[in-house]
C-alpha positions, 0 to 999 in steps of 0.5 A, spaced: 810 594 433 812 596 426 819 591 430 816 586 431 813 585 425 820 586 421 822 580 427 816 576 426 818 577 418 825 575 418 824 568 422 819 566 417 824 569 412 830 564 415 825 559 416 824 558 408 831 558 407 832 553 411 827 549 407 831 551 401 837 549 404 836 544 408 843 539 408 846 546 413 842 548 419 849 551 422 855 554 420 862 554 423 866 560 425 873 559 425 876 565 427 883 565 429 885 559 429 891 558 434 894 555 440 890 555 447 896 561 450 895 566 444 888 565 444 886 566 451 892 573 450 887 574 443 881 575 448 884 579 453 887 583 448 879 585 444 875 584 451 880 591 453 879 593 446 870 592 447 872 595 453 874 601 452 871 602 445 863 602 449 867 607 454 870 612 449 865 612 445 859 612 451 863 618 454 862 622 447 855 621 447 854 623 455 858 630 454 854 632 448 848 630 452 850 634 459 854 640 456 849 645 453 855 648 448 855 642 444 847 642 443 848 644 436 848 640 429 856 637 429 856 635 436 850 631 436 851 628 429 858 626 433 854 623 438 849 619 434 855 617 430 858 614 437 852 610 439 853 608 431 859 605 434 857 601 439 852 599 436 857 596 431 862 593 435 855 589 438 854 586 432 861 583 432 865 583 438 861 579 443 860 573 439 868 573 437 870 574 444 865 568 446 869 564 441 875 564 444 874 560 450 869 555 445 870 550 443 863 550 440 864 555 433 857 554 431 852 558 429 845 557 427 843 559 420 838 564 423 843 567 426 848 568 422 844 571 417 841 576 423 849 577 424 850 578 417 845 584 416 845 588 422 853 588 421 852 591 414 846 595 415 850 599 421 856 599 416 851 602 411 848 607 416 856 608 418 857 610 410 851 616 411 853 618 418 860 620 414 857 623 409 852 628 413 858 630 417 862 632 411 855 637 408 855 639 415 862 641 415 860 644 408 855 649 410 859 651 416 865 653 413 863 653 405 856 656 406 856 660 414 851 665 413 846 661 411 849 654 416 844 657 421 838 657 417 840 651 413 842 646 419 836 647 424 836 642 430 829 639 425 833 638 420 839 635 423 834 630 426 831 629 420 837 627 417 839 623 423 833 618 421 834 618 414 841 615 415 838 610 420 832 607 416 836 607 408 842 604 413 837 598 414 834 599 408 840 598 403 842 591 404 835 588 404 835 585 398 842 582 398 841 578 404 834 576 402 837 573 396 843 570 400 837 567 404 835 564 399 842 561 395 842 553 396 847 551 401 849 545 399 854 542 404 860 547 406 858 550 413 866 553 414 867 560 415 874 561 416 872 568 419 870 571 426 863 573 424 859 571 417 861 576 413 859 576 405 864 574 402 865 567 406 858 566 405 858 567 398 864 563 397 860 557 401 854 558 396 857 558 389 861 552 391 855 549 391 852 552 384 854 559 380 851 564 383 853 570 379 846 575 379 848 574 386 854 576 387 854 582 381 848 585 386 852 584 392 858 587 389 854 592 385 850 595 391 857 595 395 861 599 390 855 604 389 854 605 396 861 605 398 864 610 391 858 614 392 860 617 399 866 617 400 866 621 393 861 625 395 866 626 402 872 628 399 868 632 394 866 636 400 872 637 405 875 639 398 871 644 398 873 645 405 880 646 406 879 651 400 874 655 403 880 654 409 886 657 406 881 662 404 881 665 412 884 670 413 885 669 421 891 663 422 886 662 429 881 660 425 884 657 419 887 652 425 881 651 428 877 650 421 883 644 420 883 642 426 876 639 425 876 637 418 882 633 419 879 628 424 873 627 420 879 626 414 882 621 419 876 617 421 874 617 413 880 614 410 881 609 416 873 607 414 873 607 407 880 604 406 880 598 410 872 597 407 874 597 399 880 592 401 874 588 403 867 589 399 867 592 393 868 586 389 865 580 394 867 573 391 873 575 388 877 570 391 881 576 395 886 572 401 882 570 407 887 572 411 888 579 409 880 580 408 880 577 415 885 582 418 881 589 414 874 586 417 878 587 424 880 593 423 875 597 420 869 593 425 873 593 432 879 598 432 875 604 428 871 604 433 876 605 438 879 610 434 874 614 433 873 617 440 880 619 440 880 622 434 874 626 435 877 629 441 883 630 442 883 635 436 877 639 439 878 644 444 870 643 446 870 636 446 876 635 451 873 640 456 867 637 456 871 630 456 874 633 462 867 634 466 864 627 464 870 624 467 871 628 473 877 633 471 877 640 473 
């Protein structure tokens, strides 16, 4: 109920901005502008990509789900964040794919603005799933006694919940505004998905929009700071909780978790601040291009990768998923 309310709300949002915005009904989504050949090589390529990403991360929710040894607050963390990633790579992936063999590029204002804000709301859920990660990595190794009593399976939910609904949450306000920014004319987004920078872009070509952007950018850089601050400050304090150890097997063990979480951290994180803490700023398209793609579709094919081949569990129940011995 409480969905269809959001949906019957966000239509009648989009359709007062159309109002507002009338002279642009849709936009055109360049994506890799190229000949035909290399087009038809680049879909081959990420439909793979797509593939294997919905299989990897998939195989890591199924193994979580099937192997009782992993029902415990990391791995199901893991998991969630898994069906995070194919969550994300449905926002993006499937329109780019279809706009390789188009060669009608358009897409409608509704959608576009739907794109916008299910791409950066799972980006922004993305952020705090990292960030419950790393406290649940802190309390295990920094604080073990009270992990038990601390990182219950309700709390662990409760944690699950409140990163996905502040995840949907966080960037209502600046997609509302850029619902209600006068696009006057300009309708090219030279990008494979309508991503905020473009969008903000198109708008001021149109009229300033300073308040626009300063929130867009100031809500990007709380958000994107915050964490990933609050990430190393944790496994910060991890890794000399690690050296602590007196037992070179556990040491090992310990490292051996943290640095895939650190990985898969500064993978994220340093392709999105090349992108988003100063939307606007007139960074190089080809460049903001090519850091989307990388933190929005091949992230998510690393991390099922990441994740298990540094973590003895992981592999083994990997191996009863898939048949092995």
């Amino acid at each position: 109920m409480r969905f269809v309310l959001i949906l019957t709300g966000w239509q009648k949002m989009t359709s007062e901005a159309r109002n507002i915005s009338d002279t642009v009904s849709d936009f055109i989504l360049l994506g890799f502008s190229c000949r035909w050949e290399i087009r038809i090589f680049l879909f081959f390529t990420f439909f793979v990509t797509y593939i294997m990403t919905l299989l990897g991360n998939l195989a890591i929710m199924c193994a979580v789900s099937w192997d009782h040894r992993l029902h415990t607050p990391m791995y199901i963390l893991l998991a969630n964040f898994s069906f995070l990633e194919i969550c994300y790579v449905n926002s993006d992936v499937p329109n780019m794919l279809a706009n390789f063999l188009s060669k009608n590029k358009t897409i409608s204002f509704a959608q576009c603005l739907l794109q916008l804000y299910f791409f950066f709301s799972l980006g922004t859920t993305e952020c705090l799933f990292l960030s419950i990660m790393a406290y649940d990595r802190f309390l295990a190794i920094c604080r073990p006694l009270h992990y038990p009593t601390v990182m219950t399976m309700k709390f662990c939910s409760s944690l699950i919940i409140i990163c996905w609904v502040y995840g949907f949450l966080w960037f209502l306000l600046p997609v509302i505004r850029i619902t209600q920014l006068p696009f006057c004319g300009p309708n090219v987004i030279d990008d494979f998905l309508c991503d905020l920078s473009p969008l903000l872009a198109l708008a001021s070509a149109c009229v300033p929009i300073p308040g626009t952007v300063l929130i867009c950018s100031t809500m990007s850089s709380l958000l994107i700071f915050a964490t990933f601050f609050y990430i190393i400050g944790s496994y910060t304090l991890v890794l000399r909780s690690v050296m602590q150890v007196p037992s070179a097997a556990g040491q090992k063990k310990a490292f051996s978790t943290c640095s895939s979480h650190l990985t898969v951290v500064f993978l994220f994180y340093g392709s999105v601040m090349m992108t988003y803490v100063s939307p606007g700023s007139g960074q190089a398209e080809s460049m903001q291009k090519f850091t989307t793609l990388f933190y929005s579709v091949l992230t998510p094919l690393f991390n099922p990768m990441i994740y298990s081949l540094r973590n003895k569990e992981m592999k083994d129940a990997l191996k009863k998923v898939l048949g092995g011995s």
